[in-house]
C-alpha positions, 0 to 999 in steps of 0.5 A: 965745591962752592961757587966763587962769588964775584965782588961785581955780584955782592957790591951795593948798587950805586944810587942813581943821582936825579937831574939838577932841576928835578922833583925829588919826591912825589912826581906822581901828583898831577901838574891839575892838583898843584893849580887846584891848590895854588888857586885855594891857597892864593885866593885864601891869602893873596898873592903877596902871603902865599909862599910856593913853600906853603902851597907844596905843604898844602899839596904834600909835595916837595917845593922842588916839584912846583919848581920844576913845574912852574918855575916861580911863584909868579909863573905859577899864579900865571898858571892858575889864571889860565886854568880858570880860563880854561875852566871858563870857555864852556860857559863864554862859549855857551853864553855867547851862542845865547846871542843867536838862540831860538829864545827872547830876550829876556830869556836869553839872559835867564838862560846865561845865569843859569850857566853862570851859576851852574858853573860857579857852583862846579869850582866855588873857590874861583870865586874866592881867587877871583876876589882876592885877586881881583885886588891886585895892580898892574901887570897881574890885574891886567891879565886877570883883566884880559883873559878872565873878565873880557872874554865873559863881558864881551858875550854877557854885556849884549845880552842884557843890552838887548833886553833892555832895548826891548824893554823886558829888563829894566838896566840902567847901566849894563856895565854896572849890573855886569859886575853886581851879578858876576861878583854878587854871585861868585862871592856869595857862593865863594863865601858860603861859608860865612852864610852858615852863620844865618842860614842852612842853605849852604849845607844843601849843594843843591837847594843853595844853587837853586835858591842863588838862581831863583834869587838872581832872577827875581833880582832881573824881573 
């Protein structure tokens, strides 16, 4: 004799609705990943011409996902910057404890272009959001301002006004050769890119962050 199939038995499951608010596909990418390609994306087209729309194309995932991360494109650029900043306190850290290093002068900011360089070559697209950024105005401009650029000029400025005073690093204006080396380093190697026009350096990771090092420092000699 048959068993009687109950209808609780056969009937179809019912869907389980997600949350208003919620990403509907593709949690399992990594709140990291979606900054790491805002970053590429802002910096590759600014602010203004990125949408949060094309950022989650690039990430492979559904807007709604950055949304329920970030909120808005404005939060997740906010994000963006903070992890850059984030990614950067190593290298505030290590160059401000240069101030107090067994080393002279002129060694001392030797040593914080290595850091510096050792660090942009870890994230060359930083240099390449920070240039674009870096044409922003007001509010924005001044964030970037304070949590990007203060914090690495309040430990790297006294290292070459030190050198200058002792007379082993020729600097006319500290404030000046701050940003020729900040920018001149983070764009050469953001654009590295545009260099394969004329040199082979950038298809060598290695040889290239050797030749940007020795290169800044025969610039300081």
């Amino acid at each position: 004799m048959k068993e009687k199939v109950t209808a609780s038995a056969t009937a179809t499951p019912t869907p389980v609705r997600r949350g208003r608010g919620r990403p509907a596909q593709d949690a399992s990418v990594g709140r990291d990943v979606l900054l790491r390609n805002a970053r590429k994306t802002f910096g590759t087209r600014g602010y203004d011409a990125t949408s949060v729309r094309e950022i989650a194309r690039e990430s492979g995932v559904d807007p709604a996902l950055l949304a329920h991360h970030f909120g808005s494109k404005e939060a997740l650029w906010t994000a963006v910057v903070e992890q850059i900043a984030e990614h950067a306190r190593p290298l505030i850290a290590g160059t401000g404890a240069l101030r107090d290093a067994d080393l002279d002068a002129k060694a001392r900011v030797d040593r914080a272009m290595e850091i510096y360089i050792d660090k942009v070559f870890e994230e060359p697209d930083i240099g390449l959001f920070f240039s674009t950024a870096a044409t922003e105005e007001g509010a924005r401009m001044d964030f970037l301002v304070e949590r990007l650029m203060r914090p690495y000029y309040d430990v790297l400025v006294p290292l070459l006004d030190d050198a200058a005073k002792q007379g082993v690093l020729k600097v006319k204006d500290a404030d000046m050769l701050f940003f020729v080396l900040l920018n001149g380093v983070s764009k050469t190697v953001g654009y590295g890119h545009l260099m394969r026009a004329f040199s082979s350096l950038p298809d060598n990771p290695e040889q290239f962050k050797r030749t940007v090092l020795e290169t800044t420092l025969s610039l300081l000699a």
